[in-house]
Structures are given as structure tokens and as C-alpha cells.
C-alpha positions as CSV (number, residue, x, y, z in Angstrom):
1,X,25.3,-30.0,-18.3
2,X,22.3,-31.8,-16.9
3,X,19.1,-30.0,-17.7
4,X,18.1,-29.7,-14.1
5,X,21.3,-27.6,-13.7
6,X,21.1,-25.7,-17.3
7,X,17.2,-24.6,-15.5
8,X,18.6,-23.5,-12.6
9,X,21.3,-21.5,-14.0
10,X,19.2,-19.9,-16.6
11,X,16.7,-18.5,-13.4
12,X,19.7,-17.3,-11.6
13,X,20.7,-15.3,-14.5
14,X,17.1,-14.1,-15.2
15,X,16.5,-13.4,-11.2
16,X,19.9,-11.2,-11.6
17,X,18.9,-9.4,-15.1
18,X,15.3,-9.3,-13.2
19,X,17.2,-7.5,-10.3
20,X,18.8,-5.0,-12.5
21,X,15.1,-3.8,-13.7
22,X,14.0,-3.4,-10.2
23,X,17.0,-1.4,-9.5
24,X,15.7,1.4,-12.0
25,X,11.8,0.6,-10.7
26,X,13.2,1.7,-7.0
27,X,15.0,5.0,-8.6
28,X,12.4,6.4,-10.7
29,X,8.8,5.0,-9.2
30,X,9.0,7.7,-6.1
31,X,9.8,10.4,-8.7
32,X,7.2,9.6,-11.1
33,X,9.6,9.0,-13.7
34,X,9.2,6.3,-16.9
35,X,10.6,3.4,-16.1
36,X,11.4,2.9,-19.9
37,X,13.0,6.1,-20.5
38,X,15.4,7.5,-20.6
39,X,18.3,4.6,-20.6
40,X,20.4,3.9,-17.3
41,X,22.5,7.0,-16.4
42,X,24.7,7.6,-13.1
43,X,22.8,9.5,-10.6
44,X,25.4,12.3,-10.0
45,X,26.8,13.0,-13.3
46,X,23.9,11.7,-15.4
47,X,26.4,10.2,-17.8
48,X,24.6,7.1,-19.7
49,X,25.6,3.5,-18.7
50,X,27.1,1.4,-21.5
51,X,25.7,-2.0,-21.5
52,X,29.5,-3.4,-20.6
53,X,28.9,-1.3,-17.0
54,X,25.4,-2.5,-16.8
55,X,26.2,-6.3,-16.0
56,X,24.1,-7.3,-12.9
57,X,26.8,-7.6,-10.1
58,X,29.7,-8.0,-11.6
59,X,30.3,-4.3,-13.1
60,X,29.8,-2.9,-9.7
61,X,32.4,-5.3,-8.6
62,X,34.9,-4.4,-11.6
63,X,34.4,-1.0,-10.8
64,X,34.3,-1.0,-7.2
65,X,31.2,0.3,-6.7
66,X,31.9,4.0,-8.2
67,X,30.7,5.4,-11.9
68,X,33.6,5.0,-14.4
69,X,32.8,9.0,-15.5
70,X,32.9,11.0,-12.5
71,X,33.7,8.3,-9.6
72,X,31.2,9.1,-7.5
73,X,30.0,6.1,-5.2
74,X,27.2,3.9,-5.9
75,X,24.9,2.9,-3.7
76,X,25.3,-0.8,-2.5
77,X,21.3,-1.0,-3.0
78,X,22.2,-1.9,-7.1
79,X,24.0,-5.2,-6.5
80,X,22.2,-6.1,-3.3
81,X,18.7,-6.3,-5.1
82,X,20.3,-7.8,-8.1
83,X,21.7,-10.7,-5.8
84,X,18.2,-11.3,-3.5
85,X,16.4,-11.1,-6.7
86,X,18.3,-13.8,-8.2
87,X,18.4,-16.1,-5.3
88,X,14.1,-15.8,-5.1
89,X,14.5,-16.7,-8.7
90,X,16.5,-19.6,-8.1
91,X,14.2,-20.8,-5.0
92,X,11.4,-20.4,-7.2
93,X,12.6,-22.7,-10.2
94,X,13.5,-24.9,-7.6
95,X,10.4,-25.1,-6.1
96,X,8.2,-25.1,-9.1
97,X,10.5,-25.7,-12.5
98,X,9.8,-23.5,-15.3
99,X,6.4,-22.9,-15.7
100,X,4.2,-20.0,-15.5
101,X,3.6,-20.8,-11.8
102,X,7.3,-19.5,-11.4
103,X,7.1,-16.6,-13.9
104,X,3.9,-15.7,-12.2
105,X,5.4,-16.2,-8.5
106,X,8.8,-14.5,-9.0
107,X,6.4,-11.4,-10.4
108,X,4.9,-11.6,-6.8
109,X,8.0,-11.6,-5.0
110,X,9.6,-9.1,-7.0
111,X,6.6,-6.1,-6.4
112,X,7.6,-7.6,-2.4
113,X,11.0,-6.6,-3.3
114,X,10.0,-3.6,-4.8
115,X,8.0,-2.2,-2.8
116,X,10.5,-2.9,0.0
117,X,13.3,-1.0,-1.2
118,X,11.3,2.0,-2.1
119,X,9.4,2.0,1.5
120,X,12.9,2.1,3.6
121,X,14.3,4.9,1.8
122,X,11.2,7.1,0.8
123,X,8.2,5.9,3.3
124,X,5.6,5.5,0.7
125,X,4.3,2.6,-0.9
126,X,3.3,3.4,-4.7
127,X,-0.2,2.5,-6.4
128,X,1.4,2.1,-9.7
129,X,2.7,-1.6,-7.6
130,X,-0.2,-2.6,-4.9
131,X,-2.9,-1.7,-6.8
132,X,-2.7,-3.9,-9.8
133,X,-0.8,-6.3,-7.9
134,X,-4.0,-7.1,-5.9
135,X,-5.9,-6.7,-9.1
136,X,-3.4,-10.2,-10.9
137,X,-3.6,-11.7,-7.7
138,X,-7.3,-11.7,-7.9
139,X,-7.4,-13.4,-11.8
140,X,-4.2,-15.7,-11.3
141,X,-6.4,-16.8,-8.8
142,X,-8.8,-18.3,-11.4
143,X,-6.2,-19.4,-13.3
144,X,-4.2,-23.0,-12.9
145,X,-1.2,-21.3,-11.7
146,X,-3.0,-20.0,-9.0
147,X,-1.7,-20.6,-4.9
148,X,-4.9,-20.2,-3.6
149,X,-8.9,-20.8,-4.7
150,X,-10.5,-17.5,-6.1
151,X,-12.2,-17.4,-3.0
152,X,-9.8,-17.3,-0.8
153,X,-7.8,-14.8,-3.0
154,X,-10.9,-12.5,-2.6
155,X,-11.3,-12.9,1.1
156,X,-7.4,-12.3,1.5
157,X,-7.9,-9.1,-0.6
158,X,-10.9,-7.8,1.6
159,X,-9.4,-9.1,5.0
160,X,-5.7,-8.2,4.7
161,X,-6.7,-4.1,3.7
162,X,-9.6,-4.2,6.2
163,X,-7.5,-5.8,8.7
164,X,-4.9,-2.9,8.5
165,X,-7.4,-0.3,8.1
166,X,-9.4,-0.9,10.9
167,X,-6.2,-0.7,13.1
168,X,-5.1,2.6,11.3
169,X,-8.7,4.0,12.0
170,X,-8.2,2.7,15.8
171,X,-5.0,4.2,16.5
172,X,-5.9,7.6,14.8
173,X,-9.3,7.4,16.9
174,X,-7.6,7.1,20.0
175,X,-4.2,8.8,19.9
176,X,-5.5,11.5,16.7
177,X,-2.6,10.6,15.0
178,X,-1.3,8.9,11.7
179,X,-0.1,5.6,13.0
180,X,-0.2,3.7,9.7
181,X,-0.3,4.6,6.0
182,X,-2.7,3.2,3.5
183,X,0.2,2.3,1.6
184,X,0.4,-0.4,3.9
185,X,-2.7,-1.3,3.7
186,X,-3.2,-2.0,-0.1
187,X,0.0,-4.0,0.2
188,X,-1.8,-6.1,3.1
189,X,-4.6,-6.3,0.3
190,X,-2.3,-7.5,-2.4
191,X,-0.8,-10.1,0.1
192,X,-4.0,-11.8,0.6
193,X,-5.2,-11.8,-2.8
194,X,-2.0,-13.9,-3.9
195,X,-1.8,-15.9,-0.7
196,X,-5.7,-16.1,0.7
197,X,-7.0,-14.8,4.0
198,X,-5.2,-18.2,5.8
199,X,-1.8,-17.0,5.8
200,X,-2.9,-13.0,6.8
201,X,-2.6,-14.2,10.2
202,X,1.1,-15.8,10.7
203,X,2.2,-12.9,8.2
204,X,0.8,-10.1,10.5
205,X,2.2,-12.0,12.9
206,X,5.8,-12.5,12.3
207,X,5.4,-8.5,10.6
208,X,4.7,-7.3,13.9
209,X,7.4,-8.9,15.5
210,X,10.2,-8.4,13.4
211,X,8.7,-4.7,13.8
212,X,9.2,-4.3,17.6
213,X,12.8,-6.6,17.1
214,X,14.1,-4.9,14.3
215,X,12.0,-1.4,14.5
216,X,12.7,-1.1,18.3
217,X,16.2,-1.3,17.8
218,X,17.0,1.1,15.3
219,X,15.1,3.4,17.3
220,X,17.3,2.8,20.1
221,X,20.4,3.4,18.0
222,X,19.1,6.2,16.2
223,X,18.7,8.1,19.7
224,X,15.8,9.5,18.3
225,X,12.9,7.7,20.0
226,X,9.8,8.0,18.9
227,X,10.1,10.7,16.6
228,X,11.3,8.1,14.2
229,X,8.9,6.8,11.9
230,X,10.1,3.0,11.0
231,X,8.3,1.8,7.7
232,X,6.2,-1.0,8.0
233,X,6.0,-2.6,4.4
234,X,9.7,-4.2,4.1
235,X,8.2,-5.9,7.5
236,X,5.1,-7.4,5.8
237,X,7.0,-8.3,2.5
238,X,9.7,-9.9,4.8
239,X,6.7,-11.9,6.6
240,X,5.2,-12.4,3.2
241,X,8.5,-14.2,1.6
242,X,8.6,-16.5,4.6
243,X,5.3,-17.6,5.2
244,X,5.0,-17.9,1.2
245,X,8.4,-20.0,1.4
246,X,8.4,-22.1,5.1
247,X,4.7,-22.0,5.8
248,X,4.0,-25.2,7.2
249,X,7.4,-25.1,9.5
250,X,6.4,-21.6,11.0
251,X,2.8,-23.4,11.7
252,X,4.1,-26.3,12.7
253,X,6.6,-24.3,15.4
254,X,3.7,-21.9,16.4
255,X,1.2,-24.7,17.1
256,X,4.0,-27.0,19.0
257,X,4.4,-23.7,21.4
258,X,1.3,-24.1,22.5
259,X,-0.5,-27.5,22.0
């Protein structure tokens, strides 16, 4: 097997073991339970997971997406992070081989992930992930595996939470109501600290549209107008992974628009 091939693989596995991780991060984070302990168990039953049902993918497949103990369903949430997790691994070592940039990268994408996940089904955005996320943002930024200058890093910290806040502060001024959590805002924060203030605006951008799009049709669906509250950090992570990924082709469409 050709080394280029062997690396490749190797990430794809690692993004799917990766996955699995995050899977448990998603579980326990919102309940404020250790991520280390105890092992795996099935949510209903509580039955611990043998290692030979704990294969990324492939033992929700062989067991057809129930637990072998009490054969109550499992969500489709496992294998679905597993698989997006493995395929941003597998973009990454494309993109930048193995390396610390891609070790350091896919850590980035995987708090996006994260965070994601746990924003759709709970509405909450944990500290225990922004906060020091904007915190290694800020020193990988000094490092050679940096994406952006220190300064910009810094400047994308400051602008991407003020940004946010100063919109939540607006909308509560004028309508005295929560429009947007802080949760979102530190996220913003650790955005720009990994990214730089440049790309804050084509990821606020292409949030806020996939936000009406995506947000404005569930609510229709749902029936429930606007008494539904539609999360807004899956939209910034989503804007996040494709600016990060297809930056210069979303500027490059954007500017052709209108020069």
C-alpha cells in the first residue's frame, strides 16, 4: 500500500475512533458528567458496552441500531458523528498530511462538532468547550501550526464575542427579550481566535442565512411559529467548517455577485 494511502486510511480510522469519543462528550457534557467515567453503558438499561459493540460504525450496523441487552433503539446521532468526524479527519490529512497542523485542526473541528450536537438537542453551549477553545486558539496562534498571526487570532477573539454581544444587547434593548445566548457568543469568540477577525464576516454571513433557510423552515413545519427557539451554534459551526474548508471560493463567488 502506498504511503499516501496507508496516511489516509490511518486518519479515517482515527476521525472514526475520534467520533466515537465525541459521541460520549455529547451524552455526558450537558449533564455534567466525567467524560472518563464510568465506561460506555446503554442509555436505557445502563448495561456496559463490550469493546466488540463499541466499534465506530460498524456495531451499530451489526446490531441494527438497538443494544444487544435490552433492544432498545439507539439513537442514529452515534454513527452519524462517528462518520462526519471521520470524513473532517480525512479532509484534514488531505489537506495538511500528518502533522501537528492536522492534529491541532481536527481538535478545532471536532469542539465545532461538539458543540453542534449538544446545541440542537439541549440549547446550551458548554464552557468546559468554548472557553478554552478560545484560550488554544489564542497560543496555537503563536505557534508554527498556527492559521492565522497572533494578532489576528486576538482581534477574531475580541471581534467575533463583541460582534454577537452587541447584537444580543440590541435585540434585548429593543424587544426586552432574550434573542441570543452567550453561549453563542463565546463560540463566535473561539471562531475568531482560530480563524482571525477576516473570516468573522463571510461566517456570520452564510450563519445567518443558513438560519433564516434552514431555521425558517423548520419553523414552518413545526407549526409552531415563533414560539420555537431554533439554536444558532450548529449554524456558525456549519459556516465555520466551510469558510475554514472553501474560503477563497465563497469570496471569490460573493465578490463576483457584485463587482
Amino acid at each position: 500500500m502506498e504511503p499516501e494511502i496507508l496516511i489516509l486510511f490511518f486518519a479515517l480510522m482515527f476521525g472514526l475512533i475520534l467520533g466515537s469519543f465525541l459521541t460520549v462528550c455529547i451524552h455526558r457534557l450537558p449533564q455534567g458528567m466525567s467524560i472518563v467515567r464510568p465506561a460506555s453503558s446503554c442509555p436505557s438499561c445502563e448495561t456496559p458496552i463490550h469493546f466488540y459493540d463499541n466499534i465506530p460504525v460498524v456495531s451499530y450496523l451489526l446490531l441494527r441500531g438497538r443494544c444487544r441487552h435490552c433492544g432498545h433503539g439507539i439513537s442514529p446521532r452515534y454513527p452519524l458523528v462517528e462518520i462526519l468526524t471521520g470524513l473532517l479527519s480525512l479532509a484534514l490529512a488531505l489537506r495538511y498530511g500528518p502533522g501537528w497542523t492536522y492534529f491541532l485542526t481536527l481538535a478545532f473541528v471536532s469542539a465545532l462538532l461538539t458543540v453542534s450536537f449538544i446545541d440542537l438537542q439541549h440549547q446550551i453551549i458548554p464552557d468546559v468547550i468554548s472557553l478554552p477553545g478560545i484560550l488554544v486558539g489564542l497560543a496555537v496562534s503563536f505557534t508554527p501550526w498556527g492559521l492565522v498571526p497572533w494578532t489576528d487570532a486576538a482581534l477574531g477573539a475580541v471581534l467575533g464575542g463583541g460582534s454577537l454581544l452587541a447584537v444580543a444587547w440590541g435585540y434585548r434593548l429593543v424587544s426586552g427579550k432574550e434573542g441570543m445566548g452567550l453561549g453563542d457568543v463565546k463560540l463566535l469568540a473561539m471562531i475568531g481566535a482560530w480563524m482571525g477577525w477576516k473570516e468573522l464576516p463571510f461566517i456570520i454571513l452564510i450563519a445567518s442565512l443558513a438560519g433564516i433557510l434552514i431555521g425558517g423552515t423548520a419553523l414552518v413545519v413545526s407549526r409552531k411559529g415563533l414560539r420555537v427557539r431554533i439554536p444558532f451554534g450548529p449554524f456558525l459551526s456549519l459556516a465555520a467548517v466551510l469558510v475554514f474548508f472553501f474560503g477563497p471560493r465563497i469570496r471569490d463567488v460573493y465578490f463576483g455577485l457584485f463587482f
